[in-house]
N, C-alpha and C positions, 0 to 999 in steps of 0.2 A: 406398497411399491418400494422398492429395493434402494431404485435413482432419485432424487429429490431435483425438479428443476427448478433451480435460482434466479428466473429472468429477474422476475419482478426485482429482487434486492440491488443487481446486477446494474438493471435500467438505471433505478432512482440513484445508486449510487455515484454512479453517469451523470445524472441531472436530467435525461431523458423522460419523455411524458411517453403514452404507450402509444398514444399519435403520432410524435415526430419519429418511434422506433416502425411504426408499421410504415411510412412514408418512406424511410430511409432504406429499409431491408426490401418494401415492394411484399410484404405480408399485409394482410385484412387487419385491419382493429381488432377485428373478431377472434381470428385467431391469435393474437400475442394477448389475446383476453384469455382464451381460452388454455394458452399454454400455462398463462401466470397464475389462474387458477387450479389450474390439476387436474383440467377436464378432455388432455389433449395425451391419447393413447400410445403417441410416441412423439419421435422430433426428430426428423433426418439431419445426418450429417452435412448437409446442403444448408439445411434452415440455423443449424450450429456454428457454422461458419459464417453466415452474413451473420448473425448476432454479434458474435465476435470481431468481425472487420467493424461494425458500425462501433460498438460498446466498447471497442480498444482493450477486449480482454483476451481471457485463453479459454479453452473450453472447461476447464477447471474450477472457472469463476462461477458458471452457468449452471454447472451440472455437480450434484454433490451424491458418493454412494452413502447410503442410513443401513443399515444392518437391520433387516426384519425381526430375526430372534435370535436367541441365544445361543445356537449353536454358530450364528454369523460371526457372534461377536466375539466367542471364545474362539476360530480360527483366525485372528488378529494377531492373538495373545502371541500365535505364533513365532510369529516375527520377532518378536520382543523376545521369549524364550531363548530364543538361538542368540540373538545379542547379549543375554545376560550372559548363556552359558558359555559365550564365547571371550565375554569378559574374565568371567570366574576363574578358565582355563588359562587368558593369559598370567591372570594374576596369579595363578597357582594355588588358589582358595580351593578346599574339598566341602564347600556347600554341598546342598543336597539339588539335584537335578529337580526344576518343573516338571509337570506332572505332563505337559506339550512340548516335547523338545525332539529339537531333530541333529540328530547325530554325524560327529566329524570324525573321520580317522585319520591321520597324520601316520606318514612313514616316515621313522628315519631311516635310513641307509647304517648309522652306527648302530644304532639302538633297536631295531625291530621294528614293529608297528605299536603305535603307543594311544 
């Protein structure tokens, strides 16, 4: 599973027991058992949000994305790619391009396209 849900860390780092969170949201025991465990096939955006108004958090706190494999995690790199290469270019370094980079053109109006 792709989404990791963090009630449980979420709860106790609250102080909250899974009793006073099922009382407070108007959830089963059963179910904030079932979520904290990983036995719970999804989570609406509804049940996201009382989490969140009870836990005083953001939905961020609750839900975490994990990257399955490799191919997840090297489209990350991405990001970072285009930050380096856009450092590089300010600085005027002629490093060599990552191997995942995604391309800027810049026009000048004196000078061409550069």
């Amino acid at each position: 599973m792709a989404v990791l849900v963090k009630l449980k860390n979420t709860r106790e780092a609250k102080g909250y027991s899974q009793n006073e969170l099922a009382r407070r949201t108007g959830y089963s025991l059963q179910n904030i058992q079932k979520i904290e465990q990983g036995r719970a096939a999804s989570i609406t955006f509804e049940a996201l949000g009382r989490f969140c108004k009870v836990l005083k958090c953001q939905p961020g706190d609750i839900l975490e994305w994990e990257p399955d494999d490799i191919d997840d995690k090297s489209d990350l790199s991405l990001v970072d790619d285009f930050a380096d290469d856009k450092a590089v270019a300010l600085k005027g370094d002629s490093q060599k391009r990552p191997k995942h980079q995604a391309h800027m053109i810049v026009i000048d109006s004196n000078k061409g396209v550069a």
